[in-house]
MARKOL-26253 format. One line per field, with one value per atom (N, C-alpha, C): residue in one letter; atom name; x negated, y negated, z. Coordinates in Angstrom, 3 decimals, decimal comma, padded with zeros to 6 digits. Layout:
N
rest <- c(a ...) .
atom <- c(CA ...) .
x <- c(X ...) .
y <- c(Y ...) .
z <- c(Z ...) .
***
This chain:
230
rest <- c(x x x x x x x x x x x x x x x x x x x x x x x x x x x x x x x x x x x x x x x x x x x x x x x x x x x x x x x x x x x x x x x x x x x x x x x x x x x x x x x x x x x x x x x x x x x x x x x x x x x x x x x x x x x x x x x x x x x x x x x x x x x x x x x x x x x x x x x x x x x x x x x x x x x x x x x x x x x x x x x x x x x x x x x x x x x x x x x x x x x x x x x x x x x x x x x x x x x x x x x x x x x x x x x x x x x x x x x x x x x x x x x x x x x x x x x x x x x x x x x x x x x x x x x x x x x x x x x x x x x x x x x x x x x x x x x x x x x x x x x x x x x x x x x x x x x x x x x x x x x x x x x x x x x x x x x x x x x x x x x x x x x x x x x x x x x x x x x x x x x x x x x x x x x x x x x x x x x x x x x x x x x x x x x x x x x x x x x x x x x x x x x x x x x x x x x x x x x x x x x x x x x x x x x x x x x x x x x x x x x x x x x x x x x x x x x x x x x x x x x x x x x x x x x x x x x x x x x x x x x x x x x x x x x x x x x x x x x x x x x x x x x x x x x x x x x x x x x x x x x x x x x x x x x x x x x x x x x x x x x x x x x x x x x x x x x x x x x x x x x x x x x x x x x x x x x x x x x x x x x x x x x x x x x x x x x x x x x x x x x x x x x x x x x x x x x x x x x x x x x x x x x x x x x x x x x x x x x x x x x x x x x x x x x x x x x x x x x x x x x x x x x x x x x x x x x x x x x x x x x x x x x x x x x x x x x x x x x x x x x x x x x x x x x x x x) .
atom <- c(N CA C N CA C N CA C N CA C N CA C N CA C N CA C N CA C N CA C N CA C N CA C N CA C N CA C N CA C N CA C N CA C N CA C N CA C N CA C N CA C N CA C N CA C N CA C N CA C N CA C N CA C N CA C N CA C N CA C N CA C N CA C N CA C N CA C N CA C N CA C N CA C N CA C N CA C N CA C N CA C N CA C N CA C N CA C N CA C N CA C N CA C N CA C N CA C N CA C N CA C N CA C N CA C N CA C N CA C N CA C N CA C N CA C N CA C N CA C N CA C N CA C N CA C N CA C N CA C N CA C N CA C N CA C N CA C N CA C N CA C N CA C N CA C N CA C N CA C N CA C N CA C N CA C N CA C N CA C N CA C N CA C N CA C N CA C N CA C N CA C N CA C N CA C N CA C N CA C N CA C N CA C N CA C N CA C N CA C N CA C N CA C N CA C N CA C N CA C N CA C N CA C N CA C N CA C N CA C N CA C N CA C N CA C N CA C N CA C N CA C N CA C N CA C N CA C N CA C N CA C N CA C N CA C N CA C N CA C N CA C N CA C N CA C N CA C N CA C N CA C N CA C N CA C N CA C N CA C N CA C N CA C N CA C N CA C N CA C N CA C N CA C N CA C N CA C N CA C N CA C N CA C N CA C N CA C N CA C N CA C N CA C N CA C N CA C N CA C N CA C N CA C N CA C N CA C N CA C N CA C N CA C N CA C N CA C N CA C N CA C N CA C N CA C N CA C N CA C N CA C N CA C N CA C N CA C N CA C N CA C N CA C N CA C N CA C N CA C N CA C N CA C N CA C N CA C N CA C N CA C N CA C N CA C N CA C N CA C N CA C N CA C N CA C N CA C N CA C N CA C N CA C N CA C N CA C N CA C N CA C N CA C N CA C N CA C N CA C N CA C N CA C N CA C N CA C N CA C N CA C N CA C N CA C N CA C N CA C N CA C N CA C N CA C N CA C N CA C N CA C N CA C N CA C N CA C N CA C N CA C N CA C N CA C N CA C N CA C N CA C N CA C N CA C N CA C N CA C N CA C) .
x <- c(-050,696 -052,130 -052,398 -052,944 -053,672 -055,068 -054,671 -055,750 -056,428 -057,678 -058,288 -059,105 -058,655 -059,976 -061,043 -062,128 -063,279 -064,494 -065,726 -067,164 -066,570 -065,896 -065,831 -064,275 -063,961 -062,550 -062,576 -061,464 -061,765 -061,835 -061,642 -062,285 -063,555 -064,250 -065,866 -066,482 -066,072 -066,603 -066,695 -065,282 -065,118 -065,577 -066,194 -067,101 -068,585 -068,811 -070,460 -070,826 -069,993 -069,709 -069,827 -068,906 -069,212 -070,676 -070,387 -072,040 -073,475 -073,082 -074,210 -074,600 -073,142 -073,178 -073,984 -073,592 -073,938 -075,596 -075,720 -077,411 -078,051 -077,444 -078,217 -078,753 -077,372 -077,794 -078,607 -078,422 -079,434 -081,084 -081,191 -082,444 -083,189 -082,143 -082,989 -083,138 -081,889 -082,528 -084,003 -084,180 -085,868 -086,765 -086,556 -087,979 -087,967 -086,784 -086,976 -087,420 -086,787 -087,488 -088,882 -088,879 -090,308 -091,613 -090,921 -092,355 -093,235 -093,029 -094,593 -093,322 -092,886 -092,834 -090,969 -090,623 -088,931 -088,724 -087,395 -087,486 -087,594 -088,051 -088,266 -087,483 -086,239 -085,514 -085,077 -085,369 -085,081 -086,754 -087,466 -088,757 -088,827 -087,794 -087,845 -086,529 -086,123 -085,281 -085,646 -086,764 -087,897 -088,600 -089,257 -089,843 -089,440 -088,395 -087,340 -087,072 -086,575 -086,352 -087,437 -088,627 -089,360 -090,229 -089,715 -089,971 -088,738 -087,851 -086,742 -085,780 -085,753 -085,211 -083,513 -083,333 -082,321 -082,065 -081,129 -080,791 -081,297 -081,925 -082,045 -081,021 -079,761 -078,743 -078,280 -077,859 -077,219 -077,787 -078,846 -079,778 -079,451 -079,643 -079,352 -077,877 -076,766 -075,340 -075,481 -076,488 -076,304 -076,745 -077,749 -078,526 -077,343 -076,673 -075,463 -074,583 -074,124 -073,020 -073,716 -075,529 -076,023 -076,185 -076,205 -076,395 -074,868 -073,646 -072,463 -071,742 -072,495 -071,891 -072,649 -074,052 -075,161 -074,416 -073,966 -073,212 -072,333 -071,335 -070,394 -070,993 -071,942 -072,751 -073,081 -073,653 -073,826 -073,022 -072,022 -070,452 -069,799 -070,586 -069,803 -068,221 -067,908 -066,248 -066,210 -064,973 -064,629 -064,029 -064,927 -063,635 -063,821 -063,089 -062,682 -062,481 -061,712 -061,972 -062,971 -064,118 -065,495 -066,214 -065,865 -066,814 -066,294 -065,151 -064,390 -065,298 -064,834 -065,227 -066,618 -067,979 -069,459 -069,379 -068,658 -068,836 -068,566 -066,974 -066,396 -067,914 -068,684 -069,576 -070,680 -070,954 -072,418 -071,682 -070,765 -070,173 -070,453 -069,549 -069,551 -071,536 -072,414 -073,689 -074,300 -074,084 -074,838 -074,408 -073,361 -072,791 -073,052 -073,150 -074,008 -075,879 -076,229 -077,758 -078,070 -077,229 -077,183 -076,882 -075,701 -075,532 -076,657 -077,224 -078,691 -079,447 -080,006 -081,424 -081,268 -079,951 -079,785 -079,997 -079,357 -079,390 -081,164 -081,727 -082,973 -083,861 -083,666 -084,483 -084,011 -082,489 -082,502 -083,243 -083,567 -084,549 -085,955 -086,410 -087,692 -088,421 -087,729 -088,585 -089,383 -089,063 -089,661 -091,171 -091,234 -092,386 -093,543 -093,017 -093,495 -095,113 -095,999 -097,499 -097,076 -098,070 -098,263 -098,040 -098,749 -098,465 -097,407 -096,419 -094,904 -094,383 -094,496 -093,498 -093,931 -095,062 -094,961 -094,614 -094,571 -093,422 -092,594 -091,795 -090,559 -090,367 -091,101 -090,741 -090,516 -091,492 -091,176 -090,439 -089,653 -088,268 -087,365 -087,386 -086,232 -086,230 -086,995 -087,306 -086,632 -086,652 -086,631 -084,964 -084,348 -083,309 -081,938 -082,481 -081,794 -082,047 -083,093 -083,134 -081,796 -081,935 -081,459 -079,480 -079,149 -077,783 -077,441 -078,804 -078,683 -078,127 -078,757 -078,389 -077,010 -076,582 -075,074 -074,260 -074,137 -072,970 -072,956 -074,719 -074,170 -074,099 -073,722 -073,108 -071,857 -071,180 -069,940 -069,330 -069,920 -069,505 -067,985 -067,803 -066,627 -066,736 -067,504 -068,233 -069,476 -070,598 -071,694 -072,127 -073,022 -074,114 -074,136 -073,903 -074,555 -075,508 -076,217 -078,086 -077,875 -077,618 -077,895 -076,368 -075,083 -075,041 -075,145 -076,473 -077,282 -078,152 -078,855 -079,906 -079,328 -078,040 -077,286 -076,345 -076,108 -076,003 -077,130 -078,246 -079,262 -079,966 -079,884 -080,389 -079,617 -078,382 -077,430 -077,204 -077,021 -076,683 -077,567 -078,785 -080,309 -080,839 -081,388 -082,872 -082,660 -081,831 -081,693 -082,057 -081,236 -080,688 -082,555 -083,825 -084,120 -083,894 -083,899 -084,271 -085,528 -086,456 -087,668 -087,766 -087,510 -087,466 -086,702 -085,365 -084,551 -085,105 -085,496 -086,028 -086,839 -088,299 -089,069 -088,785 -087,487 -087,022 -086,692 -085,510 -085,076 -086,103 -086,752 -087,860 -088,318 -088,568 -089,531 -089,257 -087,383 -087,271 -087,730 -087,102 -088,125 -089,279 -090,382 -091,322 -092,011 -091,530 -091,806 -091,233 -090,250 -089,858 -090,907 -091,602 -092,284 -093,629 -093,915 -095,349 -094,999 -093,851 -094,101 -093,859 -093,156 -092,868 -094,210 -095,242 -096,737 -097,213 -097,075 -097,504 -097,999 -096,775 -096,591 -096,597 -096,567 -096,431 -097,567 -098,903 -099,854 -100,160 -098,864 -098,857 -097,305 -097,563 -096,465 -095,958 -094,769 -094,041 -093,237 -092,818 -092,186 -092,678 -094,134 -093,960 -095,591 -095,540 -095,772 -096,281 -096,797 -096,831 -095,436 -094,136 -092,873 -092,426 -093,068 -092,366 -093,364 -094,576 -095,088 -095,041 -094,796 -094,153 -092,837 -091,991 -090,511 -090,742 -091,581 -091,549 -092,064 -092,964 -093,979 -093,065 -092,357 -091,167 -089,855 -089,168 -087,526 -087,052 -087,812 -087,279 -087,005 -088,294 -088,753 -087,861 -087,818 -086,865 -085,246 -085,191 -083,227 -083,338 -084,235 -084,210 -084,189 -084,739 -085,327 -083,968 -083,188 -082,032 -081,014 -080,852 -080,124 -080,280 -081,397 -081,299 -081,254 -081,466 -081,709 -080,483 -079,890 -079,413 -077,562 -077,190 -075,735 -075,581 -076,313 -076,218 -074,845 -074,164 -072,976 -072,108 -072,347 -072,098 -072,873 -071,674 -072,675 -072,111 -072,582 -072,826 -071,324 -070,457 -069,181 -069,253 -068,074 -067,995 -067,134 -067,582 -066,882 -065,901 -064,692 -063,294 -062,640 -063,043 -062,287 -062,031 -063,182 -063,057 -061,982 -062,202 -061,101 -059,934 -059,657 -058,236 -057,656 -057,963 -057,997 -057,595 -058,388 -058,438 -057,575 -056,909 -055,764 -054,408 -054,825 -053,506 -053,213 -054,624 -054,707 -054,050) .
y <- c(-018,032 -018,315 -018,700 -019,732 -020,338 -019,649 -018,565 -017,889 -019,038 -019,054 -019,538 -018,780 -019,297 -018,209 -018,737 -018,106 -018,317 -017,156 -017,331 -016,278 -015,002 -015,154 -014,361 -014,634 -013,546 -013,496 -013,919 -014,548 -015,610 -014,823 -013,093 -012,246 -012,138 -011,835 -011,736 -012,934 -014,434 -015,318 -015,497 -015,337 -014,956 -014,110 -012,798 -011,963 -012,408 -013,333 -013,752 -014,656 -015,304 -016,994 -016,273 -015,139 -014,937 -013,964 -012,978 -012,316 -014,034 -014,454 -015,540 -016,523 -016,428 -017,053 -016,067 -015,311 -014,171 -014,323 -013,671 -013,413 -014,667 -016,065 -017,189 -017,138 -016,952 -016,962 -016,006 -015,061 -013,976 -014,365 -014,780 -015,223 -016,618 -017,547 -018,568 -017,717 -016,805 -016,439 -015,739 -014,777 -014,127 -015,214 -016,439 -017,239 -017,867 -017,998 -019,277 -018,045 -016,962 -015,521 -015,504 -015,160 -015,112 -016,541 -017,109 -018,477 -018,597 -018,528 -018,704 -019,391 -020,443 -021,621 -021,258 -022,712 -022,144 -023,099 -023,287 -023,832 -024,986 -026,085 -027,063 -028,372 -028,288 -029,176 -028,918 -027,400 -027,319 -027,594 -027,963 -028,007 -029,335 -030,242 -031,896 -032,160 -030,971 -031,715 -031,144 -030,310 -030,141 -031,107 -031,858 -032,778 -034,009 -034,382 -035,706 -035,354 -034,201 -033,879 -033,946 -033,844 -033,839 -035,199 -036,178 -037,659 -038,290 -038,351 -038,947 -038,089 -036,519 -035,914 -035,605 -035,780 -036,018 -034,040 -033,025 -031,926 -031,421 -029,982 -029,496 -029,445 -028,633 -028,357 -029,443 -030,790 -032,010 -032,691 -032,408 -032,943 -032,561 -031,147 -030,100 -030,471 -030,813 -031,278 -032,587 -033,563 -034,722 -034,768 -033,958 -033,858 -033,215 -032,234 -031,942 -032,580 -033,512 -034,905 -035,441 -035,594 -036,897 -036,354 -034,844 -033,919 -033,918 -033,509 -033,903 -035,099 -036,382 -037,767 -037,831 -037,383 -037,493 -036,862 -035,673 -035,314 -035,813 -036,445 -037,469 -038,308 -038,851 -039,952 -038,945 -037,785 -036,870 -036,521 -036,559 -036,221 -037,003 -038,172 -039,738 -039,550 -039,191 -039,074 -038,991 -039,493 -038,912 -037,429 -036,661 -034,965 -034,824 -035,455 -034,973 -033,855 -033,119 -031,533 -030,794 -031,288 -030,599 -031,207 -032,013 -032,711 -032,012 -031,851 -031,202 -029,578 -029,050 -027,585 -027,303 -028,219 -028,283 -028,326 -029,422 -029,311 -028,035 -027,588 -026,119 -024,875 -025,078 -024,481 -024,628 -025,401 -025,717 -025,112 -025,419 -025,027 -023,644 -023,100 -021,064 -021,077 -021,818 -021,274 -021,503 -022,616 -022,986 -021,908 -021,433 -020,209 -019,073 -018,374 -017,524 -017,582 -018,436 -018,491 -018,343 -018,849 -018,351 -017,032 -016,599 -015,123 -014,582 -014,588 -013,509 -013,961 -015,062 -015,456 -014,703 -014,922 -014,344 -012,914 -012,150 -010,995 -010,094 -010,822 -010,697 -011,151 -012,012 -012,442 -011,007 -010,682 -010,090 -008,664 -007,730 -007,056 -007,269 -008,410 -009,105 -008,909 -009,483 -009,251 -010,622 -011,743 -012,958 -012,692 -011,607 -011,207 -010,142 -009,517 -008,674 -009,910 -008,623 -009,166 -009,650 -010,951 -011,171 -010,792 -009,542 -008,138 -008,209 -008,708 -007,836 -009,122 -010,002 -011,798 -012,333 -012,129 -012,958 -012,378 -010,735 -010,378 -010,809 -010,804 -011,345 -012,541 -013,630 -015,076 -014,825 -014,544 -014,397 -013,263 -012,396 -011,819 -012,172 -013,215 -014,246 -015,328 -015,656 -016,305 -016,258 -015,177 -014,357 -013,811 -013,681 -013,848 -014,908 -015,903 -017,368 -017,813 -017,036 -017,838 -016,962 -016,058 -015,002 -015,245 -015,619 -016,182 -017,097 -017,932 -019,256 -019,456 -018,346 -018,003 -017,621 -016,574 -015,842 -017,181 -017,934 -018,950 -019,774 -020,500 -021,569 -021,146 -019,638 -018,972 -019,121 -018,609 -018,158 -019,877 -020,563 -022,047 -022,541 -021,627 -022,372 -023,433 -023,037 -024,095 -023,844 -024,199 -023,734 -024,782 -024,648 -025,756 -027,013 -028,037 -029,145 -029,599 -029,302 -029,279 -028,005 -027,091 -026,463 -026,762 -027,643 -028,267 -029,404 -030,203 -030,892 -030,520 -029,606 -028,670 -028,284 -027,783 -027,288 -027,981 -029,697 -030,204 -031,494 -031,247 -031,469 -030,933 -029,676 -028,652 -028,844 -028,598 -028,323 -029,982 -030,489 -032,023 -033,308 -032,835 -033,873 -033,375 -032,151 -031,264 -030,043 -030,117 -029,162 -027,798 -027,946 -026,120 -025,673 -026,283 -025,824 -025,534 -024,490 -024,334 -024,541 -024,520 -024,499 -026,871 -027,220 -028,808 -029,369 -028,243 -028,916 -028,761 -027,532 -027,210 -028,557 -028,547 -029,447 -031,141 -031,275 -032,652 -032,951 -031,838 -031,677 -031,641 -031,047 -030,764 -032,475 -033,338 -034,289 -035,052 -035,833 -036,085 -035,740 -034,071 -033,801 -034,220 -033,839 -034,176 -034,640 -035,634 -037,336 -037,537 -037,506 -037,606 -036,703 -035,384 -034,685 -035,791 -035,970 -036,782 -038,008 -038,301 -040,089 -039,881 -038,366 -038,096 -037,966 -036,880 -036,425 -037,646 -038,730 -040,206 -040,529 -040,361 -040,609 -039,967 -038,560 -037,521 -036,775 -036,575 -036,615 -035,093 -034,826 -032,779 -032,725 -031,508 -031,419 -030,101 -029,911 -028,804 -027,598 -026,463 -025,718 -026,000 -025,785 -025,857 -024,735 -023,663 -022,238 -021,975 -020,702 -020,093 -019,674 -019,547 -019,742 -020,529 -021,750 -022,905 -023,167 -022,864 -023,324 -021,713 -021,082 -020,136 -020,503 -021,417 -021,595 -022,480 -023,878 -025,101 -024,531 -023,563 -022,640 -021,930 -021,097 -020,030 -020,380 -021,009 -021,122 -021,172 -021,875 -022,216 -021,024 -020,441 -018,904 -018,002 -017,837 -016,852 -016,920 -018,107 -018,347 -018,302 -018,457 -017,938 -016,748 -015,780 -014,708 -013,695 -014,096 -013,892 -013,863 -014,958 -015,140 -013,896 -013,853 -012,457 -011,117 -011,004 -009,784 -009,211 -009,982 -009,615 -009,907 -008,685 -009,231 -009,940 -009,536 -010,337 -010,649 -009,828 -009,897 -011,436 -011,543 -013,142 -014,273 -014,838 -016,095 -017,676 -018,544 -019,551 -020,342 -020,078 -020,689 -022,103 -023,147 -024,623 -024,292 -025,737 -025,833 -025,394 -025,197 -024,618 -025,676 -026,510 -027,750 -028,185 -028,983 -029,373 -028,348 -026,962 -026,189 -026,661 -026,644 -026,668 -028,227 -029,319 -030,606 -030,650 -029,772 -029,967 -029,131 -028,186 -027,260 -027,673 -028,579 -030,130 -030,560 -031,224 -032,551 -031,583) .
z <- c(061,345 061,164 059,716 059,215 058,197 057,883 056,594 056,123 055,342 054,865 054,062 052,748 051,568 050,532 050,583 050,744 051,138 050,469 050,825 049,942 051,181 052,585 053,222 053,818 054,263 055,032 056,180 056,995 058,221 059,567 059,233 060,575 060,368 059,215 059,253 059,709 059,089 059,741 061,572 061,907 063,325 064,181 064,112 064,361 063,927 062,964 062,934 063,482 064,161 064,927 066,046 066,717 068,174 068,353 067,347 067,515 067,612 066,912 066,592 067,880 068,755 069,880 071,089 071,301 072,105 071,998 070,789 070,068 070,513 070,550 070,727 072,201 073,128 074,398 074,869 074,199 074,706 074,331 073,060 073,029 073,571 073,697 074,796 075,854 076,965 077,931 078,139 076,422 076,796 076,900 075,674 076,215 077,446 078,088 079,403 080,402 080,737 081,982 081,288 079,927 079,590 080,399 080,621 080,912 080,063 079,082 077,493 076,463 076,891 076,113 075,774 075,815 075,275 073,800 073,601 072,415 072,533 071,642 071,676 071,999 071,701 072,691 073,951 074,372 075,847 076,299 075,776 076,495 076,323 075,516 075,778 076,726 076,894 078,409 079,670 079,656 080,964 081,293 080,157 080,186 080,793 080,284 080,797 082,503 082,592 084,064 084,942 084,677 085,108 085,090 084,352 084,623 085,339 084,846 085,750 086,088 086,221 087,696 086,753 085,973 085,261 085,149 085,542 085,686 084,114 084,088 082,705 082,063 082,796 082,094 081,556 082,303 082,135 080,478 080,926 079,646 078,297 078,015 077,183 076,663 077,308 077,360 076,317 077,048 077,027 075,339 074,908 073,521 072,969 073,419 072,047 071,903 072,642 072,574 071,521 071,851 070,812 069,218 069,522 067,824 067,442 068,254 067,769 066,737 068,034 067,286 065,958 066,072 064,619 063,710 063,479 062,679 061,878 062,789 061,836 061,318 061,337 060,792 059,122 059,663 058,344 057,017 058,096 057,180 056,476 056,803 056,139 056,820 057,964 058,330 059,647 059,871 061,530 061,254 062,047 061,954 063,469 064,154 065,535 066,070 065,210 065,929 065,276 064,397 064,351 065,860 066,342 067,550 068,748 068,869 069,973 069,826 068,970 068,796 068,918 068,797 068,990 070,411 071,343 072,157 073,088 072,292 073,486 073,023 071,805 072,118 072,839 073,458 073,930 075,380 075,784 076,618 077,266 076,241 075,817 076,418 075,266 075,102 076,254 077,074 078,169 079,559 079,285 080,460 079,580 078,676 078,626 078,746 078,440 079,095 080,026 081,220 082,417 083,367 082,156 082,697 082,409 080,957 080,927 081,846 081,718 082,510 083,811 084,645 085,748 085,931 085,036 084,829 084,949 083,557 083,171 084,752 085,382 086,741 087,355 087,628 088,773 088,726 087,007 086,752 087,093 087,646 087,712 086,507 084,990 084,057 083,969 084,487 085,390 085,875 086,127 087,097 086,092 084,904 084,527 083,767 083,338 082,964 081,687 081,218 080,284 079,154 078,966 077,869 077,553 078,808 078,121 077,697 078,593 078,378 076,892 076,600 075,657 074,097 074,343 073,225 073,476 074,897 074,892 074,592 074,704 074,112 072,320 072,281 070,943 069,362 070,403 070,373 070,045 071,727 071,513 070,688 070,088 069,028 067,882 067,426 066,633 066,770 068,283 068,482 068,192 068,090 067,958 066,889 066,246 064,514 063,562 063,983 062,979 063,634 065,313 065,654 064,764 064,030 063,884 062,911 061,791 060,271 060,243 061,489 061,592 061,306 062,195 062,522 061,519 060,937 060,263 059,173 058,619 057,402 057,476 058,528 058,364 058,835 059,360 059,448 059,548 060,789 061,432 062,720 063,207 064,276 065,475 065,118 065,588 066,465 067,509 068,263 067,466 068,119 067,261 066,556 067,258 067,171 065,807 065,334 064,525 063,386 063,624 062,493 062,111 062,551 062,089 061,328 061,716 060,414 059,224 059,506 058,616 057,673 057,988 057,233 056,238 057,280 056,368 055,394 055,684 054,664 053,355 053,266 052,065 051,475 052,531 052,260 051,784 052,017 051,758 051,605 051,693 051,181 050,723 050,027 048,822 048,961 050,216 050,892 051,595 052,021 052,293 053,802 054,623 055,931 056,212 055,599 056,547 056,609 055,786 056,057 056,968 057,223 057,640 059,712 059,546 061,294 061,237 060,256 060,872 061,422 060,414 060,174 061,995 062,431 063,511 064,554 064,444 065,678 066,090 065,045 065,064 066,647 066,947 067,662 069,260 069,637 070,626 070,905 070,043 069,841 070,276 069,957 070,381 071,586 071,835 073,359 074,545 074,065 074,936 074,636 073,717 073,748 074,913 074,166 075,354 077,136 077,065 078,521 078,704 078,041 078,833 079,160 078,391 078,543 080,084 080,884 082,010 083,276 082,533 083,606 083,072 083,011 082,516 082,360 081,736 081,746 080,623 080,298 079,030 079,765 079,576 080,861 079,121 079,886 079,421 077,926 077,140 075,958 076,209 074,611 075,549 074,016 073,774 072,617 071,763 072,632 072,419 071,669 072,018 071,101 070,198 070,341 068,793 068,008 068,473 067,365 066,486 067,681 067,196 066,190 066,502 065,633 063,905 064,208 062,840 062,121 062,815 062,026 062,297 062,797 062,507 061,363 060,917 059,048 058,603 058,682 057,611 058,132 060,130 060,191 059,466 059,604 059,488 058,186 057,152 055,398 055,376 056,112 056,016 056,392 057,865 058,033 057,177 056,475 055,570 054,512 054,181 053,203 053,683 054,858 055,028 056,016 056,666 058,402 058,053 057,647 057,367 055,939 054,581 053,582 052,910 053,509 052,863 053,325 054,617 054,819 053,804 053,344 052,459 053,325 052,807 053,141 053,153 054,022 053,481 053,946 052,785 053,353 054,627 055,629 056,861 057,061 057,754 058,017 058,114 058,999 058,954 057,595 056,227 055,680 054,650 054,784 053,551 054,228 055,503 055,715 055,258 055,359 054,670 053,881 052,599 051,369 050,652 051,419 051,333 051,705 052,632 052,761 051,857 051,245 049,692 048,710) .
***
């Protein structure tokens, strides 16, 4: 095995990458059982499905292929096995969302009042910001969609998180506006998600200082091992 020196040792990173994965799925599953809004690109591939019929899951897939390839565009490089490894995660993440959601339905927390769901949306919120901070710290290979944020942040906007969510969000966005266009209703978008679009930034800064500080911000894995070649 190829150790790397690094701000952290390559088991802590590895334990904040799978906690971060876990934590993620667990918190999309509270907002989607919750019904009070999910996150914002799963509420622009409700939307799409719900104009042209196109599967949620499929969709969701189809957007981390398109946050994958964006990436290399980011990187100024081809890194093929950063694209491979985004994808075996969306993978991992899209079968754990399903185990909770299922889970969480078969409790009928689906069913519970208001009162209770819409803490839970925004829990899980609160769940996936703070996964979000885990992984793209220890930055061995996270969601696509979040290392896109993560290389916009450090890479063009000068490490902030809160620019880098909004930058990201915009696309959805717009795709949910031009879907309501036509389908004359905006689907799966809740107090959930405009909590998410308002605080992701702040939570995943906030994470960062507080939740595991001892993780810092390491460069990619791929790129040390490269450069440990050179």
């Amino acid at each position: 095995m190829l150790f790397i020196k690094s701000a952290n040792s390559l088991k802590t990173r590895i334990i904040a990458l799978v906690f971060g994965l876990v934590l993620n799925s667990l918190g999309n599953a509270l907002t989607i059982v919750s019904g009070c809004g999910s996150g914002i690109w799963t509420a622009a591939s409700v939307n799409i499905h719900q104009l042209i019929g196109i599967d949620v899951g499929i969709m969701i897939f189809i957007f981390g292929i398109i946050n994958a390839l964006t990436n290399q565009i980011l990187i100024r490089h081809i890194d093929v096995l950063r694209f491979i490894e985004e994808i075996i995660f969306i993978s991992f993440f899209s079968s754990f969302i399903q185990i909770f959601t299922d889970f969480f339905e078969s409790l009928g927390w689906n069913n519970l009042s208001l009162l209770f769901r819409i803490p839970m949306a925004l829990i899980g919120v609160c769940f996936f910001c703070t996964a979000i901070s885990l992984y793209q710290r220890a930055n061995i290979f996270m969601h696509p969609n979040d290392d896109t944020t993560n290389l916009l942040r450090f890479d063009y906007l000068k490490g902030s998180a809160v620019k880098s969510q909004l930058l990201d969000f915009t696309p959805p966005i717009v795709i949910i506006l031009i879907c309501s266009i036509f389908l004359h209703q905006i689907y799966s978008v809740g107090i959930g998600t405009i909590f998410s679009i308002i605080f992701n930034g702040i939570l995943i800064q906030n994470a960062d200082k507080f939740v595991f500080p001892s993780l810092k911000h390491n460069p990619n894995i791929n790129d040390q091992i490269q450069n440990k070649k050179e």
